[in-house]
DOKEBA-650238 format. One record per residue (C-alpha): x, y, z; residue in three letters. Coordinates in steps of 0.05 Angstrom, whole numbers, padded with zeros to 5 digits, always signed. Layout:
BEGIN
XYZALA;...
//
This chain:
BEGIN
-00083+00542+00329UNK;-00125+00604+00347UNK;-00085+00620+00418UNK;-00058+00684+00431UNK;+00013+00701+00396UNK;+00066+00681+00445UNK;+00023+00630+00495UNK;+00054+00564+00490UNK;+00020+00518+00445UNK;+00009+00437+00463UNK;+00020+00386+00423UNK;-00038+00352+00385UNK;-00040+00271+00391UNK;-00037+00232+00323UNK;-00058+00165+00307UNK;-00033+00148+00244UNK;-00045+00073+00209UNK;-00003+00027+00170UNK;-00037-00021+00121UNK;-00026-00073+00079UNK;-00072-00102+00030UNK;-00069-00178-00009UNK;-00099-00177-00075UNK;-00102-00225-00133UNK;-00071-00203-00203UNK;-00104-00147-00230UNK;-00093-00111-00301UNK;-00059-00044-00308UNK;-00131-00004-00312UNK;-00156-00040-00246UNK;-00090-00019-00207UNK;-00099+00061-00237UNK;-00173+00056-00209UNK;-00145+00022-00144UNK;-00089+00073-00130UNK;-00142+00132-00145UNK;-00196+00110-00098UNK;-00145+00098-00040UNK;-00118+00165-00052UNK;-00179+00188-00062UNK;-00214+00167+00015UNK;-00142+00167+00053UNK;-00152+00225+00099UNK;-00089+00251+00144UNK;-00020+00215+00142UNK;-00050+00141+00133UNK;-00002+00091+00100UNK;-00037+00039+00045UNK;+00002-00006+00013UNK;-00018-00064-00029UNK;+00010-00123-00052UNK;-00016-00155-00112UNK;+00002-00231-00134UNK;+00035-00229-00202UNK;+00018-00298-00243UNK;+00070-00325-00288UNK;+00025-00327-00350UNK;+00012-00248-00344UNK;+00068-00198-00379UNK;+00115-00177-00329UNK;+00100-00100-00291UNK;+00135-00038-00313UNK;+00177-00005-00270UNK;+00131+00054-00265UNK;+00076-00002-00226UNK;+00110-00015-00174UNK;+00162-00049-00134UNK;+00176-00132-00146UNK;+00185-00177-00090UNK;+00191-00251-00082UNK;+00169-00281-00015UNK;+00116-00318+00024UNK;+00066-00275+00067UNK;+00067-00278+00132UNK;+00005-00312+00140UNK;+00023-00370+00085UNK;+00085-00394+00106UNK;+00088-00457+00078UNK;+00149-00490+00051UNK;+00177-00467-00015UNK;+00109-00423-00023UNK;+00146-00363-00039UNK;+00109-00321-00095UNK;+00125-00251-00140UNK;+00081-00192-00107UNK;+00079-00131-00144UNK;+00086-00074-00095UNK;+00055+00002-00102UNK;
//
């Protein structure tokens, strides 16, 4: 930006980050304030995604959370440990 019209321009280097965060159930107010703050202080093309442990007492998500998965994570594999994550 800022050369001459027609000079060839470089590329720029990028780092961008991935990252994925563990949390326990939360209610639907908590996740709002979550999501907004995360927005809010990600700066440039970073990738946040979190991963919250539904319990089986709580009332399921709406589709409009979030994504539902059943598995283990990777750090936790232990046998038959496979839990419901809620995914946004």
């Amino acid at each position: 930006m800022g050369d001459p019209i027609g000079t060839i321009l470089g590329s720029r280097d990028y780092c961008f980050y991935a990252f994925r965060i563990y949390i326990p159930s939360i209610n639907k107010k908590s996740r709002q304030n979550l999501i907004r703050i995360l927005d809010a202080i990600n700066i440039g093309g970073n990738v946040w995604e979190i991963w919250e442990e539904l319990n089986h007492s709580d009332p399921p998500p709406t589709p409009e959370d979030g994504l539902i998965w059943k598995g283990a994570r990777l750090s936790e594999t232990l046998l038959g440990a496979e839990l419901y994550w809620l995914v946004y």
